[in-house]
Every structure is written in C-alpha cells, then in structure tokens.
N, C-alpha and C positions, 0 to 999 in steps of 0.2 A: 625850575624855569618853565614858562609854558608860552608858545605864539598864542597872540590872541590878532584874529584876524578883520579887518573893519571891509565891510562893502556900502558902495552904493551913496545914499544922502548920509549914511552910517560917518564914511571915511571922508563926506566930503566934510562931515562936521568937527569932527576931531584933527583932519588934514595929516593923518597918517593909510597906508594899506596894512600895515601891521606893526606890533611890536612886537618884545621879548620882555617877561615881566618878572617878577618875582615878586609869589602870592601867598598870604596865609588863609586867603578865601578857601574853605571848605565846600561850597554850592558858587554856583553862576552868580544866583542873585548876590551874595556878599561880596562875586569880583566885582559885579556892578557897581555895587552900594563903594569899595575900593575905588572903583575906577573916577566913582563921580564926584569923591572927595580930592582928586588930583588935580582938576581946572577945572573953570570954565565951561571948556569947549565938550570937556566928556559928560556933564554935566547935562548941557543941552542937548549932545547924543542919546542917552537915557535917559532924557528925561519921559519920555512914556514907553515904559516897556512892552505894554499891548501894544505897541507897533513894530516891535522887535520878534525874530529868530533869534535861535542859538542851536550850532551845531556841534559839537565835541567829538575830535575825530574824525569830522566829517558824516556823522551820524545826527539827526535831529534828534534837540534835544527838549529839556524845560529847565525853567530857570530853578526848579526847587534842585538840580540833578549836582550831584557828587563828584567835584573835580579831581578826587584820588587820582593819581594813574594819567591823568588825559594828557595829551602831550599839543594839542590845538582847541581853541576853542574863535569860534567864526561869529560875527553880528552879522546882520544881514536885514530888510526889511521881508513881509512878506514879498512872495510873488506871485506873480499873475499871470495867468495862460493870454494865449490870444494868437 
C-alpha cells in the first residue's frame, strides 16, 4: 500500500487530498500512466505532466524514479516564490 498525496489544482481535479492505493507501478510515471486509467477526473489531472512535481517521502523527485520501498508519494504543481 502506498498514500499518494494530491495538492492544489492537483486535488481540486480529482476532489480527493489523498488516497491509499495498491500499486504494481514500478516508477512514478506507470503510477501515473495506473492512475489515469481509473477515471476521468485523474485523467485530466495528468494530463500534462510538465506541469506536475512529485515527491517520494517527501523528497523531490522525477517521474522516471523507483517506488520500491516509498511509503508516500505527493503531486503537486510547481511553485513559485514571491
């Protein structure tokens, strides 16, 4: 099992702040490619990933990266100072 965590226009898109999932994703991108086979709405989430974070652990990360072991993984859009 692994949280996967939504922020932002992320969560508003899907209308969850996180789930609990059970994954045979080996990388980020296959949770994605998983995620955006489930509806619609994850669909639209991911649908451009260059506007997408991902952290694992609270560690940034990339989406080629290895979910062995991780026990979170966060979307998130970039951010921006100001």
């Amino acid at each position: 099992m692994i949280d996967v965590l939504y922020f932002a226009w992320v969560r508003e898109r899907i209308g969850l702040p996180k789930e609990r999932i059970e994954t045979q994703a080996e990388t980020v991108a296959a949770l994605v490619e998983e995620l955006k086979g489930r509806e619609a709405r994850y669909e639209l989430a991911f649908a451009d990933s260059d506007a997408l974070r991902v952290a694992l652990d609270q560690e940034l990360s990339g989406f080629d990266a290895p979910l062995a072991g991780v026990r979170e993984v966060a979307f998130f859009p970039p951010m921006t100072g100001g």
